[in-house]
PQR file of N, CA, C, O and H, with PARSE charges and radii, in Angstrom:
ATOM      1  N   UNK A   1       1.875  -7.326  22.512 -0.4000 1.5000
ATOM      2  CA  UNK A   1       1.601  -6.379  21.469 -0.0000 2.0000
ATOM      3  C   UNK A   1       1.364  -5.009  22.102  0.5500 1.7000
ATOM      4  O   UNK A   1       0.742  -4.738  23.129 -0.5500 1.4000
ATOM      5  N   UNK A   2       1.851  -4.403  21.453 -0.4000 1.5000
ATOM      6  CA  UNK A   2       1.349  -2.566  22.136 -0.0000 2.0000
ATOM      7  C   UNK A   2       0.255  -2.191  21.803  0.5500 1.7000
ATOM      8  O   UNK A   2      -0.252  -2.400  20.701 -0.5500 1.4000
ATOM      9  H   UNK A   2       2.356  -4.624  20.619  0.4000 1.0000
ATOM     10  N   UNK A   3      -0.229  -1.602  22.700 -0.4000 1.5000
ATOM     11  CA  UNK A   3      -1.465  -0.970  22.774 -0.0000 2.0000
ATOM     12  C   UNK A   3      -1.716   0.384  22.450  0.5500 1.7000
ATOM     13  O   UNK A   3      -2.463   1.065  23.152 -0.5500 1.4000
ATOM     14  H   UNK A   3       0.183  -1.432  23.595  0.4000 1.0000
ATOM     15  N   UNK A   4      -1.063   0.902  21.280 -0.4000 1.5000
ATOM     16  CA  UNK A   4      -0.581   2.562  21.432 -0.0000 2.0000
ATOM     17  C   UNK A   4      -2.048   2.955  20.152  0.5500 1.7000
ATOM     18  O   UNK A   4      -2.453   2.218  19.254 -0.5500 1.4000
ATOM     19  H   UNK A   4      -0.456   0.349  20.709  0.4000 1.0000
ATOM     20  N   UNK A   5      -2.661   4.680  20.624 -0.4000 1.5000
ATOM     21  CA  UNK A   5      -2.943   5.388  19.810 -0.0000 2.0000
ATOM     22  C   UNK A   5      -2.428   6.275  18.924  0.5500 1.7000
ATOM     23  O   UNK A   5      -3.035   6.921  18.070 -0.5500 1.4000
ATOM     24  H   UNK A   5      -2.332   5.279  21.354  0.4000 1.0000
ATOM     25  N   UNK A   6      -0.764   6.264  19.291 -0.4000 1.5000
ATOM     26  CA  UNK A   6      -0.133   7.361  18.893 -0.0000 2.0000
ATOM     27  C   UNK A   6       0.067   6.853  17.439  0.5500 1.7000
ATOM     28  O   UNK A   6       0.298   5.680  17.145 -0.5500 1.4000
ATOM     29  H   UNK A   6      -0.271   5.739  19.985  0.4000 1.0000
ATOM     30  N   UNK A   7      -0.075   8.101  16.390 -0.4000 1.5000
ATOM     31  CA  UNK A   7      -0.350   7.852  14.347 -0.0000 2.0000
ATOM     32  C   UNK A   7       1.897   8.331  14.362  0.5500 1.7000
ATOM     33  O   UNK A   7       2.545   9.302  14.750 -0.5500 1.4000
ATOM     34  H   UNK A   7      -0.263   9.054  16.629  0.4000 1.0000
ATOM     35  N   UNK A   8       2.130   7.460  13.940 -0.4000 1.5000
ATOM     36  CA  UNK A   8       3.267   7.222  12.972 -0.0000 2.0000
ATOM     37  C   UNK A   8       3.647   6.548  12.111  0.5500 1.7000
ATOM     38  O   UNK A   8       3.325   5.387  11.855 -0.5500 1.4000
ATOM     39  H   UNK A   8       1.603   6.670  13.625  0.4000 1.0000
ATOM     40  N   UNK A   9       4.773   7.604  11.297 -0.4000 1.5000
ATOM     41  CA  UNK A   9       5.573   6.938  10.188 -0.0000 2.0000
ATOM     42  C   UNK A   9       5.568   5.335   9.722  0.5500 1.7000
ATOM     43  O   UNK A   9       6.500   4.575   9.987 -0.5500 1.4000
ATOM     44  H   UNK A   9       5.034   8.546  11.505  0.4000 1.0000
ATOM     45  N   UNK A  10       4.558   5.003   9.102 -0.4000 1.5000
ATOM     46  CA  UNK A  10       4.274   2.797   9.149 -0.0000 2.0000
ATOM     47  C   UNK A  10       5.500   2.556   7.956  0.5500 1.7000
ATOM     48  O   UNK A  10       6.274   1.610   8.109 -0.5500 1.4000
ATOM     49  H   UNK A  10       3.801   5.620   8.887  0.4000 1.0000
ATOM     50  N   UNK A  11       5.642   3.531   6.673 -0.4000 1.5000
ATOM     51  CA  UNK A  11       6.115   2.946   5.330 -0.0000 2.0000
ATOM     52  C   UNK A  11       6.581   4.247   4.929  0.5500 1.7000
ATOM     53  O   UNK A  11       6.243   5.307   5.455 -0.5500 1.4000
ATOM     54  H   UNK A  11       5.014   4.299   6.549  0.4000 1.0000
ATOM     55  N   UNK A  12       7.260   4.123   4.108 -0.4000 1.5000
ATOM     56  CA  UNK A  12       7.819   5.320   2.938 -0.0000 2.0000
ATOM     57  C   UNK A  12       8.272   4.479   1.484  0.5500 1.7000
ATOM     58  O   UNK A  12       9.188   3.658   1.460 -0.5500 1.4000
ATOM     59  H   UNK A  12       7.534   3.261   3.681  0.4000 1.0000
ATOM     60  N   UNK A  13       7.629   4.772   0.559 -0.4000 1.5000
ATOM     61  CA  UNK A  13       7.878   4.105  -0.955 -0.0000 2.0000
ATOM     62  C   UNK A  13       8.378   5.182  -1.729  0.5500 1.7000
ATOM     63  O   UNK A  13       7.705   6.213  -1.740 -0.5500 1.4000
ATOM     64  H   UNK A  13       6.884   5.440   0.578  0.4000 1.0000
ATOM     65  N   UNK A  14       9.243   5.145  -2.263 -0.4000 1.5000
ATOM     66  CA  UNK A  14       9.871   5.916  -3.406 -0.0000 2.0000
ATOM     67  C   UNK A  14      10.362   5.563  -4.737  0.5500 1.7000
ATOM     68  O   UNK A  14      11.271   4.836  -5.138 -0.5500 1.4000
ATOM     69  H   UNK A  14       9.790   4.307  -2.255  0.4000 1.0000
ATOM     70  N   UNK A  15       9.510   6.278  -5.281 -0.4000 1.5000
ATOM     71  CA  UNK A  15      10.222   6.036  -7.097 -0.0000 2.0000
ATOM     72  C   UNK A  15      11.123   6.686  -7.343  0.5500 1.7000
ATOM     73  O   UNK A  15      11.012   7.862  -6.995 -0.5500 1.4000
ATOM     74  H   UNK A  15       8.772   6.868  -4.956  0.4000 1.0000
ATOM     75  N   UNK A  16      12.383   6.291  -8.017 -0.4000 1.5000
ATOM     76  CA  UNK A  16      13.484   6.730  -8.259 -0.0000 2.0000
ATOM     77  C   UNK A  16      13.660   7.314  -9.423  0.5500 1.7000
ATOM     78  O   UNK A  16      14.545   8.126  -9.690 -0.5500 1.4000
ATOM     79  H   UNK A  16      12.474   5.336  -8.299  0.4000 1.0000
ATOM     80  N   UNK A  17      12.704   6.856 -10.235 -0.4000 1.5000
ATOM     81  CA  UNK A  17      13.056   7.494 -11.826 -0.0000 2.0000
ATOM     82  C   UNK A  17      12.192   9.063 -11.601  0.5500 1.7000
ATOM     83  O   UNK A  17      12.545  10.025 -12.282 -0.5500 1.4000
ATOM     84  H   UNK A  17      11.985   6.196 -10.018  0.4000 1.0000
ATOM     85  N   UNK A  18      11.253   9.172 -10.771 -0.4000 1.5000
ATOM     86  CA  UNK A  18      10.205  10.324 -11.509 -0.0000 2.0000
ATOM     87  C   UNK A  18      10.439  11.100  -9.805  0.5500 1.7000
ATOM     88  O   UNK A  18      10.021  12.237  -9.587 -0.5500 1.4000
ATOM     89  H   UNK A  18      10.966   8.390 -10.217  0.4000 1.0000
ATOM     90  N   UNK A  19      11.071  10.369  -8.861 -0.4000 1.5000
ATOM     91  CA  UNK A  19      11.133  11.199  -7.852 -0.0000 2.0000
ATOM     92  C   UNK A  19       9.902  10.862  -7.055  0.5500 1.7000
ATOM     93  O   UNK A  19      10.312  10.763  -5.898 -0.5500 1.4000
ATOM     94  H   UNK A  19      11.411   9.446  -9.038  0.4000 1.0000
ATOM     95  N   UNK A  20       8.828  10.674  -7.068 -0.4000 1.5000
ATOM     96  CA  UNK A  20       7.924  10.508  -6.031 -0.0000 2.0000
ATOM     97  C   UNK A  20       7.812   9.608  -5.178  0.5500 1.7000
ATOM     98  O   UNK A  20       8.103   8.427  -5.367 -0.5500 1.4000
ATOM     99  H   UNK A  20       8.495  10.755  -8.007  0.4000 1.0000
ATOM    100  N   UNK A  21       7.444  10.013  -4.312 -0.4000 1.5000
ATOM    101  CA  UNK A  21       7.410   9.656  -2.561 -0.0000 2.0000
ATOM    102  C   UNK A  21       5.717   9.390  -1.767  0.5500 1.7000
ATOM    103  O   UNK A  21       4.637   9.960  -1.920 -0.5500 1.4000
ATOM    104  H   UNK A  21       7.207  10.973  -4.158  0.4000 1.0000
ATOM    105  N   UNK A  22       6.119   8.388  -1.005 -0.4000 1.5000
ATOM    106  CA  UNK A  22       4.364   8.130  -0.549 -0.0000 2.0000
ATOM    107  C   UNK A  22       5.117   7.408   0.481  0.5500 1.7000
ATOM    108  O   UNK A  22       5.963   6.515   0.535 -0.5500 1.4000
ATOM    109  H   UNK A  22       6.997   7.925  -0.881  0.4000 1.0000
ATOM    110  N   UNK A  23       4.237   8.423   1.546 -0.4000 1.5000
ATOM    111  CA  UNK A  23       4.761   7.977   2.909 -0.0000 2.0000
ATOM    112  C   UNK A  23       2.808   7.851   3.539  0.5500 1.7000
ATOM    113  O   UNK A  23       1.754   8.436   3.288 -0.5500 1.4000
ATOM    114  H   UNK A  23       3.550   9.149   1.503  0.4000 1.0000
ATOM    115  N   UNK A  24       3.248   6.784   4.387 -0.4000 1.5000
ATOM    116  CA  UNK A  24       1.680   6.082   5.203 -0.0000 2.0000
ATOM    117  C   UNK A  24       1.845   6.272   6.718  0.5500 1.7000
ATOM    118  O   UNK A  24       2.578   5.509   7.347 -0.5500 1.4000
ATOM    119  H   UNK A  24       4.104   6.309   4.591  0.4000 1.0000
ATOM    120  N   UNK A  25       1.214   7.222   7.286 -0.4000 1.5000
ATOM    121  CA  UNK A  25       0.932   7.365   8.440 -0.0000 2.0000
ATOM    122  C   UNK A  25       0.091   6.237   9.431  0.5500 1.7000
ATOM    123  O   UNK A  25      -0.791   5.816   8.683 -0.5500 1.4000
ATOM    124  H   UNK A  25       0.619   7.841   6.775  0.4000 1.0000
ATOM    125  N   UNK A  26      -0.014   5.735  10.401 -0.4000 1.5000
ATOM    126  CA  UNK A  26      -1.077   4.673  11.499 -0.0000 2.0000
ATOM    127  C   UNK A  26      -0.511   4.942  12.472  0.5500 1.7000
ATOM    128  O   UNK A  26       0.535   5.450  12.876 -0.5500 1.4000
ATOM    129  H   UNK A  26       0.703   6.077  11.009  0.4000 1.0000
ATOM    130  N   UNK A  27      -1.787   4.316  12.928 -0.4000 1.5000
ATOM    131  CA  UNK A  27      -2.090   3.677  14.895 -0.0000 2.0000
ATOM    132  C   UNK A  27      -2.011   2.362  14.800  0.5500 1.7000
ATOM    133  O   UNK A  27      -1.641   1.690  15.762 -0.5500 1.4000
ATOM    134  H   UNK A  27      -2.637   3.904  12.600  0.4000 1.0000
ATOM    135  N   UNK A  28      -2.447   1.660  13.283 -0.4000 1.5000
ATOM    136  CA  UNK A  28      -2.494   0.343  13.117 -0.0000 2.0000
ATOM    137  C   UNK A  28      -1.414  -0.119  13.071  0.5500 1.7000
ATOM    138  O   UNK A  28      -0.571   0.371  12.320 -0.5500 1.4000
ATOM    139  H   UNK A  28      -2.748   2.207  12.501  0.4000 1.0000
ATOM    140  N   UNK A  29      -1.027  -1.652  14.209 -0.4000 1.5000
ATOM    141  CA  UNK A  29       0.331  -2.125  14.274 -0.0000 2.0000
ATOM    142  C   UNK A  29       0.713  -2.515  12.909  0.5500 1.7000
ATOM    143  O   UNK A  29       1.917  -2.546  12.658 -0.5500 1.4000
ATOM    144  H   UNK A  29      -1.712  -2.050  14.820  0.4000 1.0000
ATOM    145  N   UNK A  30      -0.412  -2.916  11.686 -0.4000 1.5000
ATOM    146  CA  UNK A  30       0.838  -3.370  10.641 -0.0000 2.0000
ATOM    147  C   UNK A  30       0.279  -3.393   9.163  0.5500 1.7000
ATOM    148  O   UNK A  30      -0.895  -3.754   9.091 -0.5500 1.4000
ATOM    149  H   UNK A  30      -1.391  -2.891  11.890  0.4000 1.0000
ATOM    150  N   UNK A  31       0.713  -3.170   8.331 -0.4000 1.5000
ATOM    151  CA  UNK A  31       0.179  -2.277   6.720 -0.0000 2.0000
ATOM    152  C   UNK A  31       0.102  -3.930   5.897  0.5500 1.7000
ATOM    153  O   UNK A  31       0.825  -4.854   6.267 -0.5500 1.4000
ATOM    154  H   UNK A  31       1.667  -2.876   8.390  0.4000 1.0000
ATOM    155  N   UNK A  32      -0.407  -3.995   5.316 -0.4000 1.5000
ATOM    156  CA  UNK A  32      -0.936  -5.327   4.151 -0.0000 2.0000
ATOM    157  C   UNK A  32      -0.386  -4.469   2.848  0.5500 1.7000
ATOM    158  O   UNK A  32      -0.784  -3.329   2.609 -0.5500 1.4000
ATOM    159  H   UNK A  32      -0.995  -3.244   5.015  0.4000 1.0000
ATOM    160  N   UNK A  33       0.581  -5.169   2.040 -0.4000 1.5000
ATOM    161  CA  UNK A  33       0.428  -4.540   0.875 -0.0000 2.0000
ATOM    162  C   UNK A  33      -0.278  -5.341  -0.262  0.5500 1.7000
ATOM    163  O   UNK A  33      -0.392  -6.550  -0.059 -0.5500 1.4000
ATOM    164  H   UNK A  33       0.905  -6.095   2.234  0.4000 1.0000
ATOM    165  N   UNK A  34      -0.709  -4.901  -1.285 -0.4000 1.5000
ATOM    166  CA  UNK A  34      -1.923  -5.068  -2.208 -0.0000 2.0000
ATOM    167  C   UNK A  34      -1.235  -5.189  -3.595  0.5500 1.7000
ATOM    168  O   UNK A  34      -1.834  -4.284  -4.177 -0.5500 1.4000
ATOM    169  H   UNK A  34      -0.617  -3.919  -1.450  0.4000 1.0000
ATOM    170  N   UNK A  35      -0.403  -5.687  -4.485 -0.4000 1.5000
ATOM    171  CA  UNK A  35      -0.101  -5.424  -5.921 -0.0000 2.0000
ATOM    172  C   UNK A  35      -0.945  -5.449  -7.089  0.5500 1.7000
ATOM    173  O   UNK A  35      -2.094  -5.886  -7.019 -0.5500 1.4000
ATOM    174  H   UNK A  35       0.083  -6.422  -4.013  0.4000 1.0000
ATOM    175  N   UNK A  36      -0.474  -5.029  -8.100 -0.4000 1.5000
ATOM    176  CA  UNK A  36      -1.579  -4.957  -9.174 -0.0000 2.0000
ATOM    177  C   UNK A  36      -0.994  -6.269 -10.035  0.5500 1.7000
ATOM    178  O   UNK A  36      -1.139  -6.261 -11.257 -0.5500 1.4000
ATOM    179  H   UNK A  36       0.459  -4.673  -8.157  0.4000 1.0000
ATOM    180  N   UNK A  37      -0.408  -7.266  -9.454 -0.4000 1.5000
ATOM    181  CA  UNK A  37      -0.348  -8.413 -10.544 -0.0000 2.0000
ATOM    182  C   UNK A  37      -1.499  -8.922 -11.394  0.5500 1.7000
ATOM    183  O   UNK A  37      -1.292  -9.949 -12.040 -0.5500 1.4000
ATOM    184  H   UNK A  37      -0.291  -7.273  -8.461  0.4000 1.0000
ATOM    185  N   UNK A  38      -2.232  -8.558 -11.444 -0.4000 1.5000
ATOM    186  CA  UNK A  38      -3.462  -9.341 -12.071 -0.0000 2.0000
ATOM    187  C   UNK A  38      -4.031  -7.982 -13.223  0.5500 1.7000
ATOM    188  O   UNK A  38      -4.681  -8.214 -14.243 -0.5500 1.4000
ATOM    189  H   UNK A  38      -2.400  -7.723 -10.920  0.4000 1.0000
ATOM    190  N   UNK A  39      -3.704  -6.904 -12.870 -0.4000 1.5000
ATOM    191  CA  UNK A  39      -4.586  -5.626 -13.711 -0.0000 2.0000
ATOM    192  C   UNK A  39      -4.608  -6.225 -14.815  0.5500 1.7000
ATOM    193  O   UNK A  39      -3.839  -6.973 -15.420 -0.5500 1.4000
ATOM    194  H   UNK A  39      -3.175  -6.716 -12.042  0.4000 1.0000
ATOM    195  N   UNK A  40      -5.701  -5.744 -15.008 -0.4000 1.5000
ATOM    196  CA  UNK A  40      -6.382  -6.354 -16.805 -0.0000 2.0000
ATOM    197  C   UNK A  40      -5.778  -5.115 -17.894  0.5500 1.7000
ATOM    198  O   UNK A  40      -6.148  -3.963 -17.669 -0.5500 1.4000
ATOM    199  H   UNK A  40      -6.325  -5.137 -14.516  0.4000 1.0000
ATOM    200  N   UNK A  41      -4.876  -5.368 -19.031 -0.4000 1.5000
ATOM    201  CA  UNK A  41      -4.588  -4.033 -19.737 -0.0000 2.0000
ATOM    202  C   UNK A  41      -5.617  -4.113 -20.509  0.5500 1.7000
ATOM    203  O   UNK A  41      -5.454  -3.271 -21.392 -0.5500 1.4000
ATOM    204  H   UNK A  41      -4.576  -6.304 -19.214  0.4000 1.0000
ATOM    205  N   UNK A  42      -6.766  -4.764 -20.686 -0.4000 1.5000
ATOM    206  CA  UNK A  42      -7.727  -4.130 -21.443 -0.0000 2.0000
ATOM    207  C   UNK A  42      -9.176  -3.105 -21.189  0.5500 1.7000
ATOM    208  O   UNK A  42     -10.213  -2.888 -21.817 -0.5500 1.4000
ATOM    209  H   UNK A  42      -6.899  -5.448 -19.969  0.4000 1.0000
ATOM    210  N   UNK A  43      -8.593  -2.663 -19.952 -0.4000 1.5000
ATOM    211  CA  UNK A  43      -9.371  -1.524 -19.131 -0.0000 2.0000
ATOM    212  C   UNK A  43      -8.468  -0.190 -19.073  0.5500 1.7000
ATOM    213  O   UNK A  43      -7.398  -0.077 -18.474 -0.5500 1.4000
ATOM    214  H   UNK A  43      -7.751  -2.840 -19.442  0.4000 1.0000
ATOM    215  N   UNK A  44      -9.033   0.644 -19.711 -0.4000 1.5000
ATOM    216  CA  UNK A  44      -8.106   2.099 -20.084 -0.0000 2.0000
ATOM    217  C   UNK A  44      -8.130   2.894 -18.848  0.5500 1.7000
ATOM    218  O   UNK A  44      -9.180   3.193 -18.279 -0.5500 1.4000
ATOM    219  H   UNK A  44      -9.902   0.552 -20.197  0.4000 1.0000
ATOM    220  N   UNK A  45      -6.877   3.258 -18.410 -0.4000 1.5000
ATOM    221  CA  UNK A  45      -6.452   4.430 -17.362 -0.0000 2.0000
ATOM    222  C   UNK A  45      -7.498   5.805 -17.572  0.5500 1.7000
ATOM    223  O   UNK A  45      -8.188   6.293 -18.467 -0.5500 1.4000
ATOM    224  H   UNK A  45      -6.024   3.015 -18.873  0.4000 1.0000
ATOM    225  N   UNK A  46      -7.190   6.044 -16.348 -0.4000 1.5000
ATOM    226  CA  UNK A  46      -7.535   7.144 -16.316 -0.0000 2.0000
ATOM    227  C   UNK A  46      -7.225   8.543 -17.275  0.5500 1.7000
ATOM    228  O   UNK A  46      -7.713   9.674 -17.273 -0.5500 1.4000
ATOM    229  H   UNK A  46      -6.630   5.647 -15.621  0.4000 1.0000
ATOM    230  N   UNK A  47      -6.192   7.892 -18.067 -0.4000 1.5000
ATOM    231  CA  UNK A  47      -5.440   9.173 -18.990 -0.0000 2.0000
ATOM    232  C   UNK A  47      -5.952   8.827 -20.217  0.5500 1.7000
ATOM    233  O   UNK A  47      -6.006   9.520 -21.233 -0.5500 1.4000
ATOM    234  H   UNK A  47      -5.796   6.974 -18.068  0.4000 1.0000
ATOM    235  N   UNK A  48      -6.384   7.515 -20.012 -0.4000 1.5000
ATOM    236  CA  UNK A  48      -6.712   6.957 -22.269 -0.0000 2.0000
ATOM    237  C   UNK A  48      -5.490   6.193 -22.258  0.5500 1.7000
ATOM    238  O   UNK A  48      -5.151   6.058 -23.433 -0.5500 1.4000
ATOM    239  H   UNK A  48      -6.341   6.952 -19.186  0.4000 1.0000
ATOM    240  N   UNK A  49      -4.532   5.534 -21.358 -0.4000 1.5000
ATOM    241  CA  UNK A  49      -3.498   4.730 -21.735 -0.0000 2.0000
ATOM    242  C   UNK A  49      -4.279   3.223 -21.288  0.5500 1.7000
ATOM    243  O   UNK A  49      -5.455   2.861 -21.320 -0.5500 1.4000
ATOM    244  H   UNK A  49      -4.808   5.644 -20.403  0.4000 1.0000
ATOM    245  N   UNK A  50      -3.026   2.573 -20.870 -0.4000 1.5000
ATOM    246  CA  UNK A  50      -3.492   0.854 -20.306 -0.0000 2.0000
ATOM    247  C   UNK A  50      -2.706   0.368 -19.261  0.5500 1.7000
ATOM    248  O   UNK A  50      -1.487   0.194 -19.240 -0.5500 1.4000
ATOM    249  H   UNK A  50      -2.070   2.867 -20.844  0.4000 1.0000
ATOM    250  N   UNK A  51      -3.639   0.145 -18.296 -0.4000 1.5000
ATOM    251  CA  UNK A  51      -2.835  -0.219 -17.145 -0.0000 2.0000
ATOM    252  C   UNK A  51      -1.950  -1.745 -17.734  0.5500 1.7000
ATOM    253  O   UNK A  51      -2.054  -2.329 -18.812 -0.5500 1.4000
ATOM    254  H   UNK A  51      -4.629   0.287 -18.313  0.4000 1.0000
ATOM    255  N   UNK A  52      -1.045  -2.064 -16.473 -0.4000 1.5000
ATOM    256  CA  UNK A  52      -0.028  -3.158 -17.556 -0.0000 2.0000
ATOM    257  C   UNK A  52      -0.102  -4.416 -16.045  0.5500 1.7000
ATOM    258  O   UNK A  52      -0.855  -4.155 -15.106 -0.5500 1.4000
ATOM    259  H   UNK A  52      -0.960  -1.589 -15.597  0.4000 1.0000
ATOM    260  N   UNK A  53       0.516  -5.334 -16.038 -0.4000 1.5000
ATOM    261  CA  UNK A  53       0.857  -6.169 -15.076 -0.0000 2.0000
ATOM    262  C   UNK A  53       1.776  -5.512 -13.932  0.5500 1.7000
ATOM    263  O   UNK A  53       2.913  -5.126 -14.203 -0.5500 1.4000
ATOM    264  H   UNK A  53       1.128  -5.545 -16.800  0.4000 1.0000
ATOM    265  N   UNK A  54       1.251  -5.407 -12.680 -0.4000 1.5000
ATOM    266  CA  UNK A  54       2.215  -4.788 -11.942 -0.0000 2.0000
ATOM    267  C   UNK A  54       2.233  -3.139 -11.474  0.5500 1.7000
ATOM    268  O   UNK A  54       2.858  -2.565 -10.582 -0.5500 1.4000
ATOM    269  H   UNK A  54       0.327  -5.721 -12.459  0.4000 1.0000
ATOM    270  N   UNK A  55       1.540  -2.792 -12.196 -0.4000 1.5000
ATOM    271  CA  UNK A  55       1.489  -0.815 -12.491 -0.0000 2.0000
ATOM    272  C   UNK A  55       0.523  -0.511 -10.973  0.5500 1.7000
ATOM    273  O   UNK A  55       0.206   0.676 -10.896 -0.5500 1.4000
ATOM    274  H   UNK A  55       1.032  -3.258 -12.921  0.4000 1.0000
ATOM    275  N   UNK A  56       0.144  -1.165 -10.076 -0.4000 1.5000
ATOM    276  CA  UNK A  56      -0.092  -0.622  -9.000 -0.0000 2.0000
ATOM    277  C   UNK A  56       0.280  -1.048  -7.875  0.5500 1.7000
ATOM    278  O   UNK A  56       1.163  -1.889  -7.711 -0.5500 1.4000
ATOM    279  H   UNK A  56       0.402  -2.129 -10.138  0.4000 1.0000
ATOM    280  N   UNK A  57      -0.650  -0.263  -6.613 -0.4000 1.5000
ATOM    281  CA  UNK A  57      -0.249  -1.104  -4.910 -0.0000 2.0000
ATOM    282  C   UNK A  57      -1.397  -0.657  -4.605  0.5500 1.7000
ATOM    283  O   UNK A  57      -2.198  -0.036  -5.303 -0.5500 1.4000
ATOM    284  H   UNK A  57      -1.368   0.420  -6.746  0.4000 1.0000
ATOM    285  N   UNK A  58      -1.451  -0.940  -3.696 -0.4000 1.5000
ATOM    286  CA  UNK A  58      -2.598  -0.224  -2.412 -0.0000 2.0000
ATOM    287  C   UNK A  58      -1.692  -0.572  -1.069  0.5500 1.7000
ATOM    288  O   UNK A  58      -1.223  -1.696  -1.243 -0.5500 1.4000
ATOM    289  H   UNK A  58      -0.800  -1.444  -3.129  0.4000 1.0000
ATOM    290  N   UNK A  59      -1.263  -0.017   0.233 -0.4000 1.5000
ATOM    291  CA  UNK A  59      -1.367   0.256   1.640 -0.0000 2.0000
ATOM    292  C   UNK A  59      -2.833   0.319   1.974  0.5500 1.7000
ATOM    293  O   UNK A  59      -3.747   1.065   1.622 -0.5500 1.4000
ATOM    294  H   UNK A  59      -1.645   0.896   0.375  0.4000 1.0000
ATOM    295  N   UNK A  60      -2.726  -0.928   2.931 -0.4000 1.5000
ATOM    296  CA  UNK A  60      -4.048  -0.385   4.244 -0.0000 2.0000
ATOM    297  C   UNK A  60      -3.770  -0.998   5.100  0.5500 1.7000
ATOM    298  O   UNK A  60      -3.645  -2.223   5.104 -0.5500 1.4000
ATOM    299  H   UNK A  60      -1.984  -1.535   3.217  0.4000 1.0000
ATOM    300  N   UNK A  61      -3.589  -0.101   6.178 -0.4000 1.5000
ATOM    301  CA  UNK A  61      -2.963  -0.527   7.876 -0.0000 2.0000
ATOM    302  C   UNK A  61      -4.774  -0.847   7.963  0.5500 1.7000
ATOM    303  O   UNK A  61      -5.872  -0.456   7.568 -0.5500 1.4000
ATOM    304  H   UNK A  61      -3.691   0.894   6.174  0.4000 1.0000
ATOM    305  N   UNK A  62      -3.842  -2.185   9.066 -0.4000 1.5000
ATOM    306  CA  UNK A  62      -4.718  -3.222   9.712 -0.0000 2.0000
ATOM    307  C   UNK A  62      -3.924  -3.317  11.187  0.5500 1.7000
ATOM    308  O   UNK A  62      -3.032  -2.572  11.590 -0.5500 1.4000
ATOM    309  H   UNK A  62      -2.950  -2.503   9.386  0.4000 1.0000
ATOM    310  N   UNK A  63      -4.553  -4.517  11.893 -0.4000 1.5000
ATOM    311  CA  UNK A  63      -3.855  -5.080  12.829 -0.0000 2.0000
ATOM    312  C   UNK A  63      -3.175  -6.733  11.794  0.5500 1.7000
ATOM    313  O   UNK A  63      -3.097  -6.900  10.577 -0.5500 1.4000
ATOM    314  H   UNK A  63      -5.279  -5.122  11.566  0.4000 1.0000
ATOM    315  N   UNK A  64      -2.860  -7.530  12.781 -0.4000 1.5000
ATOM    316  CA  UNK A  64      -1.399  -8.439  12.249 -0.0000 2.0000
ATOM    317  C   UNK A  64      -2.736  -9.155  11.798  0.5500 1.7000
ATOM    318  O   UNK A  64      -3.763  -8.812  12.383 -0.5500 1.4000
ATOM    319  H   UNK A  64      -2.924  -7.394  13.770  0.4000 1.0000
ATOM    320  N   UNK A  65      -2.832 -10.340  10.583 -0.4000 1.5000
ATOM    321  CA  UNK A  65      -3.803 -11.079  10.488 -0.0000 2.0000
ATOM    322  C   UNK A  65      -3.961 -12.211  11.593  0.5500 1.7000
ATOM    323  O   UNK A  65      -5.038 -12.808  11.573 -0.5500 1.4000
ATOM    324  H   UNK A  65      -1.998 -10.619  10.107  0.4000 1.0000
ATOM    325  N   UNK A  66      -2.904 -12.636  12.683 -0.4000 1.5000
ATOM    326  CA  UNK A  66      -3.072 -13.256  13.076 -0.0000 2.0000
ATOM    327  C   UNK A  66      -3.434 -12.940  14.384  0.5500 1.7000
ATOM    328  O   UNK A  66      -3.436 -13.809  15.256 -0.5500 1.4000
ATOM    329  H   UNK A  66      -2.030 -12.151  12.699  0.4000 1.0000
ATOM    330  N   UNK A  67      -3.793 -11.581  14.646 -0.4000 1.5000
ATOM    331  CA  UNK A  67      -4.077 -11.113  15.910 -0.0000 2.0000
ATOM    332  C   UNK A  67      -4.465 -12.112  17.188  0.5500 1.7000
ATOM    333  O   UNK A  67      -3.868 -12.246  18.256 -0.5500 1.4000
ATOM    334  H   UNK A  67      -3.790 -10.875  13.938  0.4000 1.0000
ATOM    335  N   UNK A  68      -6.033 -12.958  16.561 -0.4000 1.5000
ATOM    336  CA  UNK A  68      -5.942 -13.344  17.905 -0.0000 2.0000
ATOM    337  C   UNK A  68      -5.290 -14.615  18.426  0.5500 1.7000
ATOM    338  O   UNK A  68      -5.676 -15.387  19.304 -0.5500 1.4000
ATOM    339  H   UNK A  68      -6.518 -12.848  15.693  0.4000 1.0000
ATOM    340  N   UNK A  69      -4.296 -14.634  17.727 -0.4000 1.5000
ATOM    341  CA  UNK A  69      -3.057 -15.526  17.980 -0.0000 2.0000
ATOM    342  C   UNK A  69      -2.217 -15.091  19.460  0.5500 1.7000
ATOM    343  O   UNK A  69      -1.766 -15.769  20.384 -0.5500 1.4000
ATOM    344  H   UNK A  69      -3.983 -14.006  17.014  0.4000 1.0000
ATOM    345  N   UNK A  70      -2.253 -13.809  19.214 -0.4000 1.5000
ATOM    346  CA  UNK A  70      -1.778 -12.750  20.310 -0.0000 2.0000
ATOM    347  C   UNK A  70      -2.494 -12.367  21.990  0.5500 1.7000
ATOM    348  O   UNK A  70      -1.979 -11.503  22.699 -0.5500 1.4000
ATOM    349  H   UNK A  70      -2.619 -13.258  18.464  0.4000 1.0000
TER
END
């Protein structure tokens, strides 16, 4: 496994309909992604709408879960 401090380019996600872009910078060898399969739509957004099944993510660089496999 590398041992690097150097922060780069981990992910780039892009929506195609509205154009936006979310790019994730690390040092951490490897990103976990997070979905919103479970969001409850009976908890109102931040706007007064309803979140739906699916309507989010979260990124958070980690190391591998199986690190000390390594």
């Amino acid at each position: 496994m590398e041992n690097s401090e150097e922060i780069k380019l981990a992910v780039t996600l892009l929506e195609e309909e509205k154009g936006r872009v979310i790019e994730a910078y690390t040092s951490e060898p490897a990103i976990h992604l997070y979905t919103g399969n479970y969001l409850d739509s009976n908890i109102p957004s931040k706007s007064g709408g309803k979140y739906f099944k699916r309507a989010g993510l979260c990124l958070e660089a980690w190391h591998f879960p199986d690190t000390p496999n390594h």
